[in-house]
N, C-alpha and C positions, 0 to 999 in steps of 0.2 A: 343253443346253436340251431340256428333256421337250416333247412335242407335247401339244395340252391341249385341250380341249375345255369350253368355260364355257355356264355355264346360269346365268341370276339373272333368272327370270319374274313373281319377284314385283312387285304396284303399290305405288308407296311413297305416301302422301299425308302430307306434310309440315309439321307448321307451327300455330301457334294455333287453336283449335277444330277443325282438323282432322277430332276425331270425330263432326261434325253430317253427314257424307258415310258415315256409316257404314252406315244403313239401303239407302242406294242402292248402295252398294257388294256390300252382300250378294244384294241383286236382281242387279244386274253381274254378278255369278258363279255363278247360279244358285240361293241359297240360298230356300227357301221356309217351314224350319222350322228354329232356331238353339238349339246349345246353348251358353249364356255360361258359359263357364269362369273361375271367377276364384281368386284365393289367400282371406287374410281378411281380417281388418276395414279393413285401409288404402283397399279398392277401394269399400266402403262408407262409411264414414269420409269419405272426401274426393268421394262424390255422384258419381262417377264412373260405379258403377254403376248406380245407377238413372236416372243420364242413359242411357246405353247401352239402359235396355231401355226408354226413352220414347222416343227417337228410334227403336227398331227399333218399338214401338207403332205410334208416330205414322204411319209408313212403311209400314203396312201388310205387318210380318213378326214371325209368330208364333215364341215363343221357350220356350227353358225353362231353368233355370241349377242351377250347380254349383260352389259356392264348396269350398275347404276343400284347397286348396294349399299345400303347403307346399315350403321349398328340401329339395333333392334329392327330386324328386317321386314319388309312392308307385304300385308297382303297384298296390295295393288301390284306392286311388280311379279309378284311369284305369279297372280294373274294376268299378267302380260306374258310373260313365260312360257306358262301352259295353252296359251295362245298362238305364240310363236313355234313349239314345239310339234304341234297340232300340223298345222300349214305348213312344217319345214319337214315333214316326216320324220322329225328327229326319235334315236331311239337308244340314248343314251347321254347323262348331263356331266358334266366334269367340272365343278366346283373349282374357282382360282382365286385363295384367299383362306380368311378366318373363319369361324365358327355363323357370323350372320351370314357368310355367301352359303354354306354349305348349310345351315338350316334354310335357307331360301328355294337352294338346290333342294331339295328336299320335299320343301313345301309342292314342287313344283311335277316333280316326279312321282308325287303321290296324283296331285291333278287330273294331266294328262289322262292315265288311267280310268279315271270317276266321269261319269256321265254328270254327276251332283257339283255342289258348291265344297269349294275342296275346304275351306273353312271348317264343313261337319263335321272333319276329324278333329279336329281341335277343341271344338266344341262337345264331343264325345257321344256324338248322333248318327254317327257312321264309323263303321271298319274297313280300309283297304282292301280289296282281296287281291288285287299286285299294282305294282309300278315300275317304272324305268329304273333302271340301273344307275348309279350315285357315284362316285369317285371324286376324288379329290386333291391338292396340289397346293400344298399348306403353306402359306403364309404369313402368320399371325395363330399361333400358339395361344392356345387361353380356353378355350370353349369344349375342346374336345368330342366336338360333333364328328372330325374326322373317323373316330372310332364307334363313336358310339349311336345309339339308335333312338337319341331324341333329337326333337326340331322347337322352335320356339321361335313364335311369328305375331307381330304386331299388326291389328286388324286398326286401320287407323279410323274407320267409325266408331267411334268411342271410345277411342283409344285404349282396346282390350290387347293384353299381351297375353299367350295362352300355347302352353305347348305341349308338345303331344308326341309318345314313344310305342314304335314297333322297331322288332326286329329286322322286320322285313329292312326298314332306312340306313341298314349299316354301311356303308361305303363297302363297294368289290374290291378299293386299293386306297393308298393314303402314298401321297409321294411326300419328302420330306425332307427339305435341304435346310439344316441350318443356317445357313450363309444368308440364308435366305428372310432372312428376320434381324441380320446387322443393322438396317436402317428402319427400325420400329422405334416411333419415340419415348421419351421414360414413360410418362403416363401411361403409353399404352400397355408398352410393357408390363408396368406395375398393375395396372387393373388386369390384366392376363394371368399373370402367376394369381394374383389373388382367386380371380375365380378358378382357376383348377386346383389351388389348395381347398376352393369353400366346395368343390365335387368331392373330394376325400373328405372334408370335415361333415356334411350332409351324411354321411355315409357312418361316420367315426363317432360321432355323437349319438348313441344307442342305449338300450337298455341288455342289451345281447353282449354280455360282456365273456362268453367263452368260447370265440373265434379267437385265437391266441394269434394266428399265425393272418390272418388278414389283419388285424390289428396293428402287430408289429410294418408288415407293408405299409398302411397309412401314414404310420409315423417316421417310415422313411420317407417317403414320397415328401411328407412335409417338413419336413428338418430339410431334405434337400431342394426342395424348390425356397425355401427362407434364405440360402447359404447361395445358389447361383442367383437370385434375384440381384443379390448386393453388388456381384460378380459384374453382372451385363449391365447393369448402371452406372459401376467406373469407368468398364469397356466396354461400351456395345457389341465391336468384333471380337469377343472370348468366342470363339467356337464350341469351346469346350462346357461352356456351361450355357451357350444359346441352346447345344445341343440337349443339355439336361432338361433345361425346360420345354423345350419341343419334343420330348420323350414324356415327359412331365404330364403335359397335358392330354396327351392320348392314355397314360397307362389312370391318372385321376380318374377319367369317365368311363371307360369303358368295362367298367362294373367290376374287376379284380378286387378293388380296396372296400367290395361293397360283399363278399362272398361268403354266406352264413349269418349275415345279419340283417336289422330292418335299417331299410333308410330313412330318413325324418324329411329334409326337403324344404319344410315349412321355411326357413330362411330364403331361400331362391323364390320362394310363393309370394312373400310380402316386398322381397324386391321387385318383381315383378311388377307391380304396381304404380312404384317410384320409377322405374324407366320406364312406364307405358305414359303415366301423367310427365313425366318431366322430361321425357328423352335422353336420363343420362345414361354414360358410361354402365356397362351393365358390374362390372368388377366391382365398378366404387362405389355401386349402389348395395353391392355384398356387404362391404368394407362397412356402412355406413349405417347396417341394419341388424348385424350377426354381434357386437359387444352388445346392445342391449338383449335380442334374443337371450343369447347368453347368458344372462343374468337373471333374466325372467324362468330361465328352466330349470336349471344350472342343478336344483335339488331333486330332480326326479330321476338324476344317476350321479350322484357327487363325486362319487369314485373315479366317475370315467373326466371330468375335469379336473381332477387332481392329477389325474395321469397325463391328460394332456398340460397341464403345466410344466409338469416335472420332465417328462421324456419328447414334450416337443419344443416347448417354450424358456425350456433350463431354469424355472423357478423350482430353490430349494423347497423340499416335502416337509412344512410342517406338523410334525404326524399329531399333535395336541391341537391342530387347527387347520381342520382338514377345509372347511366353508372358506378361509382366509388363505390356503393355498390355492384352492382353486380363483379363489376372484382375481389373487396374482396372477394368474395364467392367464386372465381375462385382460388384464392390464397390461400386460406382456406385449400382447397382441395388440391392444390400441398402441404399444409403442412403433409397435414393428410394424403396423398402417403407414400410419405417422412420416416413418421414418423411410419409406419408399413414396411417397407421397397420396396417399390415401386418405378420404374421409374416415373420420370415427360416428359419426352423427349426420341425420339429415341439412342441419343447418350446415355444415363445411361442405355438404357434396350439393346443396343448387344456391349457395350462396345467401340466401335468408332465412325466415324462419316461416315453416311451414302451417296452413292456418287450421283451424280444425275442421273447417267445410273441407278440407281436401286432406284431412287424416279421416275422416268419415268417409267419405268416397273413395278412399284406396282402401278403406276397410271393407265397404260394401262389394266392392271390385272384388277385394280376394275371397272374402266368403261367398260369395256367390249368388249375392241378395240376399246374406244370412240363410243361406239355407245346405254350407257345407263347410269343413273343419279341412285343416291342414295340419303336417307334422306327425310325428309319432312319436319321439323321445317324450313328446306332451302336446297331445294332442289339443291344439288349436280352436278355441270357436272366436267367434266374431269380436266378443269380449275383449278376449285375447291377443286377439289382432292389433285393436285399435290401444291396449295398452303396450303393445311394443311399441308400435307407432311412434307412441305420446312420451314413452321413456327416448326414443331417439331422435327425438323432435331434435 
């Protein structure tokens, strides 16, 4: 058991209209001048946003916005931002959207601050010593940036994805209306739940197997985000289990299922890769990457994937065939992909098959030019990289 130290300062306001407390909220934390950050037209489209900037109106706080978000969020724009932010004396961001607006928010709030190329953070050539205040106004469940204190940004020279966690970036409020996710389509859905299950599975896959009681949290988290996914895919408007998932994702990242043990990560490292080269979906690039991991590590804690078969994925415990339980669990899980419609393999998530000039390049990408490892349950080199790769080709 690691000793551990938890931080999770942000305010959550939960629940139907929730975002009419938004203008006061932003007074609560000092904002005086806002930039709305948003992706496209769905924030428009469904009156969301110009609700947002009538209530910041009405409330007597001056604003100014910036739509044009997209998934895996662009340094170019977070550098228009801190641009905009700059000239508009702005001194406070309010993120309206998913996990890339509010890593962008983010990206952009570190900026402002920095005399430098705000990229150095990500690159790990610079430390913040402050930035703007970050809040957010959730619409798309998945990323759990709301909560927590990473950002992850695509620098489209080169198409480097690279992301990058302070405290300091935690959101001062998280507003959160379920209702507010009834018109997210299945896919996206489904890549959502996937990646705030794969923030608790990063976490749960350890060698630290005597946190008893964060343990057992993981595996509710994920039993219950497995049982409402199915839920809001017959009915989009369940409340009651959009709500789950939208609770889902903030309580996955923001470190609880992570409390006394190491996290590994290396799965989110090598997808990274795959959506920087391909631009997909970032869930289904989880989806597409984590059965073979899996299988490649699966022996450096066997126990803890017997367990997760058994107590998350309801694969009977064969106790004379502990390797052959665990790969059930493995299998499990390609069903339960599958069957929300997720990639198992690279080849289903960009539609062909991947060539090895560009398993070599997303290997060299994640190592670093070979000259850094990921992971911890098994610690990762280059090697290793390019043989997940090649088993999920």
């Amino acid at each position: 058991m690691k000793d551990f130290n938890y931080y999770a300062p942000t305010e959550v306001v939960f629940g139907k209209q929730s975002e009419e407390q938004v203008a006061a909220l932003v007074k609560k934390y000092g904002g005086t001048k806002v930039l709305i950050h948003y992706g496209g037209k769905s924030a428009e489209k469904s009156g969301l946003l110009d609700k947002i900037c009538k209530l910041l109106a009405e409330g007597g706080v001056d604003y100014v916005t910036l739509g044009g978000v997209v998934p895996n969020p662009r340094l170019s724009l977070a550098q228009k931002g801190i641009g905009l932010c700059r000239s508009e004396n702005v001194d406070f961001i309010l993120a309206v959207g998913g996990g890339s607006v509010i890593d962008s928010a983010k990206c952009i709030a570190y900026g402002v601050c920095y005399q430098g190329d705000v990229w150095d953070f990500y690159l790990g050539k610079a430390e913040p010593k402050e930035m703007l205040p970050v809040a957010s106004v959730l619409t798309i469940p998945a990323a759990g940036s709301e909560m927590s204190e990473a950002s992850v940004i695509t620098n489209e020279d080169g198409d480097v994805k690279l992301g990058y966690s302070n405290n300091m970036s935690r959101p001062k409020f998280a507003i959160m209306n379920p209702q507010r996710t009834f018109t997210l389509p299945p896919y996206q859905t489904a890549a959502g739940v996937t990646d705030m299950m794969m923030h608790t599975m990063e976490r749960y896959f350890t060698k630290d197997d005597d946190m008893d009681l964060t343990t057992d949290l993981a595996e509710a988290v994920l039993r219950r985000m497995k049982t409402a996914v199915f839920e809001v895919l017959r009915n989009p408007e369940d409340y009651r289990h959009r709500a789950q998932i939208m609770w889902g994702g903030s309580v996955a990242h923001w470190g609880l299922t992570g409390c006394g043990i190491s996290d590994d990560w290396a799965t989110h490292q090598l997808e990274h890769e795959l959506s920087g080269m391909f631009d997909v979906t970032h869930g289904a690039g989880l989806a597409a990457i984590w059965p073979s991991w899996a299988r490649y590590v699966m022996h450096e804690n066997l126990s803890r994937f017997v367990r997760f078969a058994v107590n998350v994925m309801d694969v009977p415990n064969d106790f004379t065939d502990p390797e052959g339980t665990a790969l059930r669990g493995i299998e499990a899980m390609e069903r339960f992909y599958h069957a929300i419609g997720m990639p198992i393999n690279i080849h289903e998530l960009i539609g062909r098959d991947i060539t090895d000039d560009e398993i070599r390049e997303m290997t060299r990408k994640c190592s670093r030019d070979y000259t850094s490892t990921c992971g911890c349950l098994k610690v990762l080199n280059a090697d290793d990289m390019e043989s997940i790769y090649r088993m999920a080709k």
